[in-house]
N, C-alpha and C positions, 0 to 999 in steps of 0.2 A: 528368599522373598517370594510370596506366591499372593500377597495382596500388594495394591499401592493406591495410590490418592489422585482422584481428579473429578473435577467439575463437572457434573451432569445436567444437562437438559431432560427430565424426564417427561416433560408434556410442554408444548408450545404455549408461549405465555408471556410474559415480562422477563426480565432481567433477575428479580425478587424472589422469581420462582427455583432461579439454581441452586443447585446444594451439592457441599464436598461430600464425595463418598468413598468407601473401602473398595473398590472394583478388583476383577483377576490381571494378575499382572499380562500383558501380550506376550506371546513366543513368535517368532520370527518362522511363516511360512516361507512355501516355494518365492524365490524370489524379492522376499522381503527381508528388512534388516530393521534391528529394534534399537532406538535412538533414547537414550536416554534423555531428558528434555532438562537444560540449563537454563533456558529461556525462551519463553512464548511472545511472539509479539501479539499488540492488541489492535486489531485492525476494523474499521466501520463494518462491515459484512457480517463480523462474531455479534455485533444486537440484531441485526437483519434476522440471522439463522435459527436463534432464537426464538425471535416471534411467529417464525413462517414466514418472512417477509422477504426472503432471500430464492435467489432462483432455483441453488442448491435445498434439493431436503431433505438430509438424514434420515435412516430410519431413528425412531428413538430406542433405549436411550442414546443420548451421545452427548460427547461434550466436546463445547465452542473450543478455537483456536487457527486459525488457518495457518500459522508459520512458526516456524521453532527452531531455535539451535542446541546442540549437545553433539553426542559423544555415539560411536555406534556400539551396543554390551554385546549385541548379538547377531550373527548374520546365517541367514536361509539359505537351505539348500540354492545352488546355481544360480549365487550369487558371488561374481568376478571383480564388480567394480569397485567394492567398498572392504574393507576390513575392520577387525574388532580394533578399539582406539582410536579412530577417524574420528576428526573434530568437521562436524556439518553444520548446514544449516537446510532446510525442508520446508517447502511447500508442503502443507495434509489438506487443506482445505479447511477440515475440523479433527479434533480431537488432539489438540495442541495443548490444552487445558489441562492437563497428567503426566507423571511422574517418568511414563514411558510412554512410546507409542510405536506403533509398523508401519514402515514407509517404505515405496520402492526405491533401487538407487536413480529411477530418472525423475524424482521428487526431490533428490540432493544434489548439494553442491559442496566440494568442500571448500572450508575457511583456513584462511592463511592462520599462520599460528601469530602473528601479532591483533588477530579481530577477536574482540572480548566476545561473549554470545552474547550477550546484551544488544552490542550492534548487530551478530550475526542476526539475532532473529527478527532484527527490524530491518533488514538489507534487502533481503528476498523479494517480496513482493513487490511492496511500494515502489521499490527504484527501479525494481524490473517493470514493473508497468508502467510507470516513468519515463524509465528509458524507452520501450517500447513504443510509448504513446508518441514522445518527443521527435524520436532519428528516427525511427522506421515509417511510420504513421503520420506523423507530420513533418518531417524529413528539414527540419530544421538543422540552419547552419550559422557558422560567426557570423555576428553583424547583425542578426535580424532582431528583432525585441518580440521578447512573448512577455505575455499575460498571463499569468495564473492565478485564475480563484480559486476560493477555498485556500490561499495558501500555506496557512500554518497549519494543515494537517498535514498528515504520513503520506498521501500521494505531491499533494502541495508542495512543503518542502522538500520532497524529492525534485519536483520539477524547476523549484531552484537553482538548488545547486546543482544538478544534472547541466540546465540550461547556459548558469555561470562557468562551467564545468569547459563549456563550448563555444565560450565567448561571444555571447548573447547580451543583450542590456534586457534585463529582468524585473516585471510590475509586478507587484505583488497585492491580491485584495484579499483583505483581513475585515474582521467586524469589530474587532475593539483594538483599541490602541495598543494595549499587551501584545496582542498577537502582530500589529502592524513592527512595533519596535522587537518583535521578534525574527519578523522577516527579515527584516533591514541586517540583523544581526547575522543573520546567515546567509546573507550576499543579495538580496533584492536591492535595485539600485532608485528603483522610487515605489512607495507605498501609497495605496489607495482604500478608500472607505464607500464601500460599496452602500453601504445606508444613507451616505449622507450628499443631500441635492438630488440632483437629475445626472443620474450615473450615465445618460447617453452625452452629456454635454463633457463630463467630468474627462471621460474616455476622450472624448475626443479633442481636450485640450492636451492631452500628454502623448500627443503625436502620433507616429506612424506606428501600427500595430501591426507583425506579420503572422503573429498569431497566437490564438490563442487556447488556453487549456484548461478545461472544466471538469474536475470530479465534482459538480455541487447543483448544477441545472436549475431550475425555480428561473423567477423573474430576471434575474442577471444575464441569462443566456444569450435571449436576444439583443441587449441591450449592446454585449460583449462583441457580437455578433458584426451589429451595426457597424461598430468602432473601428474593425478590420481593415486593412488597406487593401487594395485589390490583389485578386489572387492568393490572398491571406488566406489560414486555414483555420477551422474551430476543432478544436480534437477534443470528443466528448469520451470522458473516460468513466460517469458514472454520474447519481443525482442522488448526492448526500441528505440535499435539502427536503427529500419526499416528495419534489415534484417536477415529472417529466415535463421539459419546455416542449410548447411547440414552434416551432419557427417558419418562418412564412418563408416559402422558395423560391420568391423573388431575387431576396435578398443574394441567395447564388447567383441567381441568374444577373445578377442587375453587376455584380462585383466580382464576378468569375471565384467566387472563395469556395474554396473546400470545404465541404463539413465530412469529419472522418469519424468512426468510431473506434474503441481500443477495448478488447478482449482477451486480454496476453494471458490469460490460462489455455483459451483455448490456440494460441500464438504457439504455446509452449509444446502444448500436445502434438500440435499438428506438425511444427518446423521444428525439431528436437535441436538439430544443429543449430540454427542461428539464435537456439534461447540459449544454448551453450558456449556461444560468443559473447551473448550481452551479459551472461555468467563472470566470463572473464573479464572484461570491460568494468563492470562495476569494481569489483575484485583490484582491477590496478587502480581504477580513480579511487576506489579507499585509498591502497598500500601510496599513493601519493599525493593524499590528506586531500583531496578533491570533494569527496562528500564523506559523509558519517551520520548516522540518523540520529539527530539531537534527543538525548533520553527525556522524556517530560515526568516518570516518575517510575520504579518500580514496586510491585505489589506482590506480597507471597498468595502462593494459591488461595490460601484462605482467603484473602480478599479480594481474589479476579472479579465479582461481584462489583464491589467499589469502581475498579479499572473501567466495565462495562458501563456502569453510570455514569463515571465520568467522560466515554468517549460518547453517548448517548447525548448530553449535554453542551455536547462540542465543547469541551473544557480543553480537552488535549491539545498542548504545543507539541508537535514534533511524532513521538512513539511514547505510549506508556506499554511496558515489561511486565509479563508475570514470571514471577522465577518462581518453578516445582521446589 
């Protein structure tokens, strides 16, 4: 096999503009191991990187995918950690999008052998920055009640169940009903609708908030903000909606709250070991049915295109799948 199939970005642009191509298969340098790719997850960052919109920027061409699980075919010189037949799952950033790809081993993890790749490739990130956003960054504990907007996406419903996970009472704000009676389904214990009324009254009739968790920013932020109980925290994990809040620093000051940010790539890079605990940690809260990333649909390569649109649209419950 000295060709294979995957998704290209060859000039920044729209989603429309991708196209599957014949590319050269990768070989496994110094230190790297070639993963065969069972499944890609589709995560908000792959339209970002796309358009330019993202921090990361490839050179072109390349193609979208930031996380994947499969199989290792092939491993590089003075490589110790991994072996050929290892069932992984990999953080790449990009180039998730193909049939194969080179990763190093401190970009894997491996997956217990009862984790389909389907959920491995939707594990990695979201829950890791999840996780990371929640215990480490927001150092939340039983008892306390968070907030998550955006919920029924892949960091969302991670911070669900994560949070259920840890015996937490769990809000969840969705924008349609579908996705509200989605949360509910995956353990949020009351659902809210961030469009509807005066979302600062609405918060703050459902009581003591100790904190709360944002991948989505725009008008909700401070509103979310407000609603905090003292010494509450706001854990900004990203602004899915296109627009960074600003928040007036009063509001710290007047309520002693936290406002924290969460960067678990670069978490990962910088503290190898403690990303390699929260490795494991997610690892058992699977292996003992605690979280699993609800599938919202899978798509063969030929139509990652579709997938992108649809996470574009905020369609996506849960993770949508590309399987190579």
């Amino acid at each position: 096999m000295t060709t294979m199939k995957a998704l290209l970005c060859e000039s920044l642009g729209t989603i429309d503009d991708l196209v599957v191509r014949d590319v050269p298969v990768p070989r496994a340098g110094s230190g790297e191991v070639i993963v065969d790719v069972r499944a890609a997850g589709v995560n908000f960052p792959d339209v970002l990187v796309v358009q330019g919109l993202y921090q990361i920027k490839p050179p072109l061409p390349f193609s979208p995918g930031g996380e994947v699980a499969g199989v290792v075919s092939e491993v590089g010189p003075g490589v110790t950690e991994l072996a050929l037949g290892d069932r992984v799952m990999a953080f790449t950033g990009v180039g998730g999008f193909a049939q194969k790809l080179a990763v190093t081993p401190f970009q894997c993890a491996r997956m217990p052998d009862a984790m389909s790749f389907e959920h491995g490739s939707g594990l990695l990130l979201t829950y890791a920055t999840a996780h990371h956003a929640l215990f480490d960054r927001g150092r939340v504990t039983g008892g306390e009640t968070v907030l998550v907007l955006g919920a029924a996406g892949g960091v969302g419903i991670a911070s669900v169940q994560l949070a259920k996970s840890r015996g937490c009472k769990v809000i969840a704000a969705a924008s349609t009903e579908a996705k509200r009676a989605f949360c509910r389904a995956q353990g949020a214990d009351v659902v809210f609708d961030p469009g509807a009324g005066d979302p600062k009254q609405t918060l703050k009739s459902l009581g003591r908030i100790d904190v709360v968790l944002d991948p989505v920013g725009g008008d909700l932020t401070e509103a979310a903000a407000r609603a905090l109980a003292p010494r509450g925290r706001l854990i900004v994990v990203g602004f899915a909606s296109g627009t960074i809040p600003k928040l007036p620093l009063n509001l710290a000051l007047l309520k002693e709250i936290d406002v924290v940010g969460v960067q678990w790539g670069m978490f990962a890079r910088r503290e190898h070991e403690a990303e390699r605990a929260l490795e494991r940690d997610l690892v058992r809260l699977y292996e003992e049915g605690k979280i699993a990333p609800p599938i919202h649909a899978t798509y063969p390569l030929e139509r990652a295109v579709d997938a992108l649109r649809a996470m574009s649209a905020r369609e996506i419950m849960g993770k949508a799948i590309v399987v190579p």
